[in-house]
VEXTI-461510 format. One record per residue (C-alpha): x, y, z. Coordinates in pm, whole numbers, plus 50000, padded with zeros to 5 digits. Layout:
BEGIN
XYZ
...
//
This chain:
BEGIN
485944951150320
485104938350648
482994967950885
482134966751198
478214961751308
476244989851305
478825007751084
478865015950673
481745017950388
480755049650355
481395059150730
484875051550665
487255079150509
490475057350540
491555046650170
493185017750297
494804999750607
498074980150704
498174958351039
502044966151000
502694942651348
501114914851101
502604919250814
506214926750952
507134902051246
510324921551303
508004952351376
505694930251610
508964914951790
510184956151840
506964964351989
506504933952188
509704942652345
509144977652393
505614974952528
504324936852612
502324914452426
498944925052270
499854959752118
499194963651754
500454992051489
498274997151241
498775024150939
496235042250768
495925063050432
493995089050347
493355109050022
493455108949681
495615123349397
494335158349327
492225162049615
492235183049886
492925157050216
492095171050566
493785158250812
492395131451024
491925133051394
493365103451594
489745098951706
488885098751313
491785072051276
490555049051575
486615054151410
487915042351092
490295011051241
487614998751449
485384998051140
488004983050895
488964958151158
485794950551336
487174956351676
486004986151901
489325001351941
487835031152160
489935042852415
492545013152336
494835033952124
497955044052323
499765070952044
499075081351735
501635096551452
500505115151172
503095118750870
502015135850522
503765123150194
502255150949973
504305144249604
506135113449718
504195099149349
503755111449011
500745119648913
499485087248717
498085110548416
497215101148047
500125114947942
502295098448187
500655064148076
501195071547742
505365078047814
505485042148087
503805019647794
506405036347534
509215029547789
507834992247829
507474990347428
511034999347410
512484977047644
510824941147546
511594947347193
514974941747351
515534900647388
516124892347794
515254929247874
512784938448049
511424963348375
509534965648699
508594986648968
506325010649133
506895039448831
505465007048612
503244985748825
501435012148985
501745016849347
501144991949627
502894965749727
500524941849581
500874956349254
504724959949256
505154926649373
502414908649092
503804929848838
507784917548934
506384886048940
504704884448593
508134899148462
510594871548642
508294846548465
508454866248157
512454865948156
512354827748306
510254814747929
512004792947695
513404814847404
513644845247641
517514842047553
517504847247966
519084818248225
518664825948562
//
């Protein structure tokens, strides 16, 4: 995690950060049209399953980019949008474990079957796409009775 000087992990309440202008160029070409170059959109998360989250400020959310980033973004934010996904994932309990690795049992005792996704992987697009990854090559191995 790269923090700013004179600032701590532990000053930061963000659970994680997306410089979406970076990662998407068609969202940096959008708001380079819409604004001029040198604007940035950046997301943040906050909270936890099973924990209460209060809402950050957009003072809170600059605090925490400028830390994450190591850029003083004081006074250099122009808007702020705060959107809540409360339930948007199961719960990833024991139980609910238990059920995905019977699922995933099932289906590779099946020859040139097998599954991906979030509801498997975990969430994150890091994990989604390493997991689909792992299962392509899975599917792509000789005597996988699977041709691509």
């Amino acid at each position: 995690m790269l923090v700013a000087p004179g600032s701590s992990p532990g000053d930061v309440r963000a659970k994680a950060l997306t410089h979406a202008t970076a990662k998407w160029p068609w969202l940096a070409r959008r708001v380079h049209d819409a604004v001029g170059p040198g604007w940035h959109v950046v997301r943040l998360s906050y909270g936890r399953i099973g924990e209460p989250t209060p809402d950050p400020t957009p003072e809170e959310a600059a605090r925490d980019a400028s830390a994450l980033l190591g850029v003083d973004l004081t006074g250099r934010v122009r808007d702020s949008l705060h959107q809540r996904w409360d339930g948007s994932l199961p719960p990833p309990t024991p139980a609910y474990r238990v059920v995905v690795k019977e699922i995933e049992e099932a289906v590779l005792a099946q020859p040139g079957l097998d599954a991906t996704g979030g509801w498997i992987a975990g969430t994150g697009l890091a994990a989604i796409v390493g997991h689909a990854r792992r299962t392509a090559e899975r599917l792509g191995e000789p005597g996988s009775d699977t041709t691509f």
